[in-house]
FIVEX-792579 format. One record per residue (C-alpha): residue number from 1; chain; z, x, y. Coordinates in nm, 4 decimals, always signed. Example, Ala and Ser with C-alpha at 12.3 -4.5 7.8 and 13.67 -1.06 7.14 Angstrom:
2
- 1; A; +0.7800; +1.2300; -0.4500
- 2; A; +0.7140; +1.3670; -0.1060
//
This chain:
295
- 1; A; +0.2289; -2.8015; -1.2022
- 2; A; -0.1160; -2.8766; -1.3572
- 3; A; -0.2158; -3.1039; -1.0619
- 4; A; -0.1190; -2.7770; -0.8546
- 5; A; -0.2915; -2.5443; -1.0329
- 6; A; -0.6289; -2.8351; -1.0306
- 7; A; -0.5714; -2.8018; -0.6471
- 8; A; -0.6160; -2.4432; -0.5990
- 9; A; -0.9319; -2.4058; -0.8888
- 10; A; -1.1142; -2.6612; -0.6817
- 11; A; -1.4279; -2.4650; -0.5068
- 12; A; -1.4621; -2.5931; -0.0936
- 13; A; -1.6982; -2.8801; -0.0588
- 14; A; -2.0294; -2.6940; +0.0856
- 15; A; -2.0639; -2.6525; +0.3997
- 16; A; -2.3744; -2.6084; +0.6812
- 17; A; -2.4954; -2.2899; +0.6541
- 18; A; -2.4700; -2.0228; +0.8993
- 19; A; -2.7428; -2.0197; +1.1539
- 20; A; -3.0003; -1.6420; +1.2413
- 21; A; -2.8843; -1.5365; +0.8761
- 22; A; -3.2413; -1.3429; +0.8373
- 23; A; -3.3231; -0.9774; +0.8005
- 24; A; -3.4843; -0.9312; +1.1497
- 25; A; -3.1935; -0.6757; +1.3619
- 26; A; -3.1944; -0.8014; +1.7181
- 27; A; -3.0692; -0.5199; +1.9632
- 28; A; -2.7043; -0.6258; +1.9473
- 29; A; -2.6823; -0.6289; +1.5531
- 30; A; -2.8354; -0.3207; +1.5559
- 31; A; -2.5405; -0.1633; +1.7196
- 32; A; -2.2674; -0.3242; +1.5160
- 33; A; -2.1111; -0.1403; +1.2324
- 34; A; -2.1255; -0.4473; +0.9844
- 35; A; -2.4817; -0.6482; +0.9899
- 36; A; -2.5572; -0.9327; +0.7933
- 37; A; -2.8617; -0.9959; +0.5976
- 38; A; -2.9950; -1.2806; +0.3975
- 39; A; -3.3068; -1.2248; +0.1780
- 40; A; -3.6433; -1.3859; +0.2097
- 41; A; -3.8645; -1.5038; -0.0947
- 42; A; -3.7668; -1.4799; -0.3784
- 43; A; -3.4782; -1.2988; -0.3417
- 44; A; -3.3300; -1.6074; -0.1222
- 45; A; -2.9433; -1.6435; -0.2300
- 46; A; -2.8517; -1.3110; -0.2475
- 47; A; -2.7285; -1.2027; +0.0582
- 48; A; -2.6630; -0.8169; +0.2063
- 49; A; -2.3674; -0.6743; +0.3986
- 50; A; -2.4769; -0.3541; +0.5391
- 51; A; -2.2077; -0.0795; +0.6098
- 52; A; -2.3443; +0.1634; +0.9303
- 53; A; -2.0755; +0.3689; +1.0771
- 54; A; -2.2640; +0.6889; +1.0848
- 55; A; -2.0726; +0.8633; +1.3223
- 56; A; -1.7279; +0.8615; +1.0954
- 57; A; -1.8994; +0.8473; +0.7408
- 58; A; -1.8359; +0.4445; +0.7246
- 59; A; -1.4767; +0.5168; +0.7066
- 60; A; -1.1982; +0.1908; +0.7658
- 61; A; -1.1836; +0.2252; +1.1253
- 62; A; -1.0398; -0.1019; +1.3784
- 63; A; -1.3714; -0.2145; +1.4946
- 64; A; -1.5446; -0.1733; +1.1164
- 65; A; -1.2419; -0.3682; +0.9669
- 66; A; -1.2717; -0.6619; +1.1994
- 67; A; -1.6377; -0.6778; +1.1641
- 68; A; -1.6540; -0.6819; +0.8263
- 69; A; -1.3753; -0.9714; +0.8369
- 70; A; -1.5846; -1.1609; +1.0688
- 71; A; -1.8524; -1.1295; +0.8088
- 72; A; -1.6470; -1.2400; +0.5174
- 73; A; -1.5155; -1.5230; +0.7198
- 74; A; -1.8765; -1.6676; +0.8361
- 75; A; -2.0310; -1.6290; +0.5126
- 76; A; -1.7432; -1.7321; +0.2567
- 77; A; -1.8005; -2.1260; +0.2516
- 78; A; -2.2304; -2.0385; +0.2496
- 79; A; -2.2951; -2.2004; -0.0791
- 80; A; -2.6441; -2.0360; +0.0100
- 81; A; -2.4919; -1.7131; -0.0949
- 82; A; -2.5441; -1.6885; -0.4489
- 83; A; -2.4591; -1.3172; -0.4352
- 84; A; -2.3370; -1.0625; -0.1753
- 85; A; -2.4193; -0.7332; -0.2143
- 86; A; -2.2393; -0.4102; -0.0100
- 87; A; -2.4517; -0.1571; +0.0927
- 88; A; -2.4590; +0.1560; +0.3393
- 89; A; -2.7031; +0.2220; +0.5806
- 90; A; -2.5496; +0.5417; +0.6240
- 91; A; -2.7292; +0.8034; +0.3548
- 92; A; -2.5015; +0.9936; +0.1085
- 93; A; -2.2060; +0.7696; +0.2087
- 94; A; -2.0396; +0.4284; +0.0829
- 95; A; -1.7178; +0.4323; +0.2459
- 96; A; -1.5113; +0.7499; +0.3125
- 97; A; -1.1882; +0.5562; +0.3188
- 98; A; -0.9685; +0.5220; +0.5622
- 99; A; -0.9970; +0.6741; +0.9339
- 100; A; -0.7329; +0.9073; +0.9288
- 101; A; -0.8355; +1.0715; +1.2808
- 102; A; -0.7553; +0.6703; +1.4266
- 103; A; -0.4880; +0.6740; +1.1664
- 104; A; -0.3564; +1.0047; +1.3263
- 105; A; -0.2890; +0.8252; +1.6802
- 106; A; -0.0667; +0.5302; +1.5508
- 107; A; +0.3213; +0.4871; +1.5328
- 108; A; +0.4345; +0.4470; +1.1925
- 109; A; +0.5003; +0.0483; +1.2565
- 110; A; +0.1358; +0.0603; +1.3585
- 111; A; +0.0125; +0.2230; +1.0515
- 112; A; +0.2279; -0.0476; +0.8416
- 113; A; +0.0596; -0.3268; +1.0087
- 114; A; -0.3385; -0.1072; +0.9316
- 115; A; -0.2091; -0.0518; +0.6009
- 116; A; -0.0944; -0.4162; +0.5723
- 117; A; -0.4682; -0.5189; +0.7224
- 118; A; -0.6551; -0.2879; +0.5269
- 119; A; -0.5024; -0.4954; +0.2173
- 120; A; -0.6323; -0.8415; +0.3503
- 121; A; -0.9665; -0.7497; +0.4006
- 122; A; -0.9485; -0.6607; +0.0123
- 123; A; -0.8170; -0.9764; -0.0601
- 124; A; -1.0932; -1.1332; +0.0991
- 125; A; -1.3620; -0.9512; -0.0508
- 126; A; -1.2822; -1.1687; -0.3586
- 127; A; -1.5387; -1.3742; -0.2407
- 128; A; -1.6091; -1.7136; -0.4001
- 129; A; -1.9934; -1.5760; -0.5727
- 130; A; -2.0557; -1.2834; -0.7725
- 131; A; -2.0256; -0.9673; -0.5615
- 132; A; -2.1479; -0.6296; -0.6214
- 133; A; -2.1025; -0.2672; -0.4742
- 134; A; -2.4103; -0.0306; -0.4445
- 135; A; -2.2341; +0.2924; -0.3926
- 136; A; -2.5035; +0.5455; -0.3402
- 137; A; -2.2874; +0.8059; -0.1900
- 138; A; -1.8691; +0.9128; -0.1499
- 139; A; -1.6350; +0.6483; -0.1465
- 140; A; -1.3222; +0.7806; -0.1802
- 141; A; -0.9845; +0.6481; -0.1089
- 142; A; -0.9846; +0.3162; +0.0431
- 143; A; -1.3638; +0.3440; -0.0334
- 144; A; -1.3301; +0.2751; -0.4005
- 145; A; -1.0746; +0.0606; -0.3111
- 146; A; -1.3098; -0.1740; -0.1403
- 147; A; -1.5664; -0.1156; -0.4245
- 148; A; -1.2619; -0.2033; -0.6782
- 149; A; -1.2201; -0.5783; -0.5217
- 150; A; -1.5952; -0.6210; -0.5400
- 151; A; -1.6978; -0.7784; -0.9711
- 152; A; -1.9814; -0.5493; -1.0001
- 153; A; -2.0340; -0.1769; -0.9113
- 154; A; -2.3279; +0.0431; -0.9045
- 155; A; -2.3884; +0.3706; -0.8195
- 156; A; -2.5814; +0.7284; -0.8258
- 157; A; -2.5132; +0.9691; -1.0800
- 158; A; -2.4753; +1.1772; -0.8156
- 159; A; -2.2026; +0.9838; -0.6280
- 160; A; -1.8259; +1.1042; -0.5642
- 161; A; -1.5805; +0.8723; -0.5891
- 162; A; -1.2064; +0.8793; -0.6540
- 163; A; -0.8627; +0.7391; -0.5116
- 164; A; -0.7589; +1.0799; -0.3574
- 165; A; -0.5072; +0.9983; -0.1429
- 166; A; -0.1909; +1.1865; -0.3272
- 167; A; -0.3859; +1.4756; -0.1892
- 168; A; -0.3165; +1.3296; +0.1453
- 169; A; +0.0324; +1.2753; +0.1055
- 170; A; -0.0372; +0.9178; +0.1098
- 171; A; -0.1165; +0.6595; -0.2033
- 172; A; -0.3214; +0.3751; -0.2256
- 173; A; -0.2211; +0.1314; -0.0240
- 174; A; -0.5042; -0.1403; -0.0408
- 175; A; -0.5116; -0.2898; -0.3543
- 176; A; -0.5702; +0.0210; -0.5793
- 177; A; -0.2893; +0.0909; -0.7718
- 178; A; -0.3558; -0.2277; -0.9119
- 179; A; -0.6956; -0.2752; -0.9649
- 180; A; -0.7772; +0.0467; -1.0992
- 181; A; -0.5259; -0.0377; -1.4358
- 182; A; -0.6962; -0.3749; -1.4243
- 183; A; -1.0324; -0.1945; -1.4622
- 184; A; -0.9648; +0.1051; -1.6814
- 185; A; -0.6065; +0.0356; -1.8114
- 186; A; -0.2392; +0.2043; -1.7015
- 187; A; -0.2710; +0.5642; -1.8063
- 188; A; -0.6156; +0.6240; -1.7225
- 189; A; -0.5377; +0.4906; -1.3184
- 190; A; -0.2372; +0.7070; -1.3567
- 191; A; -0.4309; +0.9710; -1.4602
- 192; A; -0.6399; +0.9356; -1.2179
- 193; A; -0.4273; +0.8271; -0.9022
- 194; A; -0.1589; +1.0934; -0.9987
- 195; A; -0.4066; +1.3656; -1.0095
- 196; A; -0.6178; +1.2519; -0.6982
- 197; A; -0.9138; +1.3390; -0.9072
- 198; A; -1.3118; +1.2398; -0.8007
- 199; A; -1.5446; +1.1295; -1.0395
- 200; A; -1.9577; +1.1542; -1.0363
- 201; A; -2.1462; +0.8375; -1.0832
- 202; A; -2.2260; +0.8796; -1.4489
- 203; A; -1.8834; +1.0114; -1.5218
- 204; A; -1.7047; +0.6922; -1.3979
- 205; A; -1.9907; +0.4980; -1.5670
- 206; A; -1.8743; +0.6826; -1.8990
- 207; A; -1.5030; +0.5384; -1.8142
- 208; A; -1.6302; +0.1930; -1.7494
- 209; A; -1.5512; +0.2124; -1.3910
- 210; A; -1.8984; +0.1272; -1.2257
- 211; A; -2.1022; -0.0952; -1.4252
- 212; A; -2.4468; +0.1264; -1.4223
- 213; A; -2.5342; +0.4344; -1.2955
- 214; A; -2.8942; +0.5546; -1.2248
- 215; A; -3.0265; +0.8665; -1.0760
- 216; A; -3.0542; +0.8721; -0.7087
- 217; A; -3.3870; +0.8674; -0.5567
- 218; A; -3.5668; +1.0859; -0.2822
- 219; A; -3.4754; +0.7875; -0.0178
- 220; A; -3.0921; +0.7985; -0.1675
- 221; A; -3.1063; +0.4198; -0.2356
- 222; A; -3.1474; +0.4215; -0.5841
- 223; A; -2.7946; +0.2692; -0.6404
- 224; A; -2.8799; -0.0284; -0.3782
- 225; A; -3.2215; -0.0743; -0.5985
- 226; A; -3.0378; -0.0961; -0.8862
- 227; A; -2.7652; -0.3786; -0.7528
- 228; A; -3.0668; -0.5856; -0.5554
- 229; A; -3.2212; -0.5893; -0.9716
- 230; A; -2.8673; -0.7302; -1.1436
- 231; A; -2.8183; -0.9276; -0.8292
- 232; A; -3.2087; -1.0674; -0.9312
- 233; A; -3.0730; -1.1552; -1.2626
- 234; A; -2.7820; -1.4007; -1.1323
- 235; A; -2.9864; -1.5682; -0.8894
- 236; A; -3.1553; -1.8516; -1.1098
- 237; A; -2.7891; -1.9084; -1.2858
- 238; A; -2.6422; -2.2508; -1.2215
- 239; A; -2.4567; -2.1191; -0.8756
- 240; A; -2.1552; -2.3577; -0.9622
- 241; A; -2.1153; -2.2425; -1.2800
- 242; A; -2.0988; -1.8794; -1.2638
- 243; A; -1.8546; -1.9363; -0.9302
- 244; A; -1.6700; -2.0842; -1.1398
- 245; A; -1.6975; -1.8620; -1.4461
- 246; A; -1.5699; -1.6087; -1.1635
- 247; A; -1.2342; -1.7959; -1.1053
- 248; A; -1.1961; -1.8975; -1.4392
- 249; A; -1.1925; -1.5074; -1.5492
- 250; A; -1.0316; -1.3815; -1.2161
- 251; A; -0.7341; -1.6294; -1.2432
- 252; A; -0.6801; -1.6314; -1.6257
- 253; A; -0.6547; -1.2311; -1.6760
- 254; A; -0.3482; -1.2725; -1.4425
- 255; A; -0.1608; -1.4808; -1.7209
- 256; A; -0.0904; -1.5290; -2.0781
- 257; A; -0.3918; -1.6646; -2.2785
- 258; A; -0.2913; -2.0311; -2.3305
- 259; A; -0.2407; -2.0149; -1.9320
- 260; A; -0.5631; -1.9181; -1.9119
- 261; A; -0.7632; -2.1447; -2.1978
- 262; A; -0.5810; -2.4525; -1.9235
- 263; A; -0.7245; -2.2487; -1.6424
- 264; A; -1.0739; -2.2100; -1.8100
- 265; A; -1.0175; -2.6471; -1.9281
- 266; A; -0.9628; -2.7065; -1.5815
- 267; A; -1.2896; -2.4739; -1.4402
- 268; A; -1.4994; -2.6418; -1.7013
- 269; A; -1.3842; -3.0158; -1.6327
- 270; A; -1.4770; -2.9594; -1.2356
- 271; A; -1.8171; -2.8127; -1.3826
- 272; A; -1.9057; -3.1406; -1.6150
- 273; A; -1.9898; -3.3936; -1.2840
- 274; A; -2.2785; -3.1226; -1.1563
- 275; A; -2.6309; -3.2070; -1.1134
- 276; A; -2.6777; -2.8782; -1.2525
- 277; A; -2.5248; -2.8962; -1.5855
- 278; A; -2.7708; -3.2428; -1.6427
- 279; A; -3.0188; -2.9691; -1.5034
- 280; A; -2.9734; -2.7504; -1.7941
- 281; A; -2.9688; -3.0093; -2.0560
- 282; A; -3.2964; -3.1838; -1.9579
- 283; A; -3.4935; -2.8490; -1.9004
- 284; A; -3.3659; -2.7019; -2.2541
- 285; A; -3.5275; -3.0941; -2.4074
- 286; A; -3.8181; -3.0262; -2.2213
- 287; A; -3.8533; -2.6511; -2.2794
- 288; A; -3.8641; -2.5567; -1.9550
- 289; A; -3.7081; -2.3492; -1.6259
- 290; A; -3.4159; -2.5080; -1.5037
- 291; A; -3.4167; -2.5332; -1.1604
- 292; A; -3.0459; -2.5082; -1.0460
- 293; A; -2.9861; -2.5928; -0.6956
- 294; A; -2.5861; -2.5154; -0.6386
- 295; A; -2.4303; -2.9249; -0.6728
//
């Protein structure tokens, strides 16, 4: 069972990175609804999906959905992704959940098997580096939801955001009934998912449910500011060991504790081989910066 459980700990071998990764929007990527940018500079690592579905508010729609797994799919075994970041290009918007008028035209198997795909693309935000959700606008419903399967979240003050479907006559169906009592604990997602009730930014920064919360600027992209900074304070971490910091805590909160302290032995033990960790050492005897390049 240990070998097993060795197996499925152990991060993918790197991989070539993906090729026109830049910030430049050719005439096709300008009309998708998911684009792709890597940072220049400084800032190289932290890479930037861009949400821009203006016309329905960003919501979950076919096309969106597949995009956005096309993304996830290209960029997942990237090591040059140190950190995604989710963003909107649409102002006063995240996500607005799902698209109910799309929704509206489907068979009930149909909406089973959306539901059902909706779910996996949650799944696979749990992406193997840090990521973060700069929510500068609504994201309700499966909004929040895809906010919830991101580590971090940021947002306005001013935001909306809440799992509202009950007032739908639906619940959450992709992945929110459980994260949200992973994140705030069982009565408060109750609470919350029984009642349907939307939160401001700072309010669900008082609850612990976004980890900052900042007043929205004139531009609306305060939020987006505000995740690009944290993202600019993981970027010179060894990139090995805070991916696998993330599985360590990600798999052990699932199980008891002395499931987890193997799960954490077994993260560390794949982390003791690195160049980086002999990276760390020598730069704290020679009182310097580490430089940490990701093997």
């Amino acid at each position: 069972m240990l070998r097993a459980l060795t197996s499925a700990l152990r991060l993918p071998s790197p991989r070539r990175p993906l090729q026109a990764r830049g910030c430049a929007a050719n005439a096709a990527a300008a009309n998708r609804e998911i684009q792709v940018c890597a940072l220049p500079g400084p800032d190289q690592g932290i890479t930037e999906i861009l949400m821009n579905r203006p016309s329905a508010r960003n919501a979950l729609g076919n096309v969106f959905v597949s995009e956005l797994l096309e993304a996830l799919a290209q960029l997942r075994e990237d090591r040059q992704v140190r950190v995604l970041i989710f963003r909107s290009g649409v102002k006063g918007v995240f996500c607005a959940g799902a698209d109910l008028k799309e929704r509206e035209q489907m068979s009930e198997a149909e909406v089973g098997v959306c539901v059902q795909r909706l779910r996996g693309l949650m799944n696979e935000i749990a992406f193997p580096a840090p990521t973060i959700a700069a929510m500068d606008g609504f994201a309700l419903g499966g909004g929040l939801e895809l906010a919830l399967a991101c580590d971090l979240r940021v947002a306005a003050s001013s935001a909306v955001m809440g799992l509202i479907e009950t007032t739908r006559g639906l619940l959450p169906g992709a992945g929110g009934t459980q994260r949200l009592p992973r994140c705030l604990g069982v009565a408060l997602a109750k609470e919350l998912i029984f009642t349907g009730r939307r939160l401001s930014g700072a309010q669900a920064q008082a609850l612990g449910l976004v980890n900052h919360a900042v007043a929205q600027n004139e531009e609306g992209n305060a939020a987006y500011h505000r995740a690009r900074a944290l993202a600019q304070e993981i970027l010179p971490q060894a990139p090995t060991a805070v991916r696998l910091g993330k599985v360590a805590i990600d798999r052990g909160t699932e199980v008891d504790i002395a499931s987890g302290m193997a799960i954490e032995g077994i993260c560390y033990a794949q982390n003791i081989p690195t160049r980086d960790r002999l990276e760390g050492m020598a730069a704290f005897r020679e009182k310097r910066p580490p430089r940490f390049v990701g093997e």
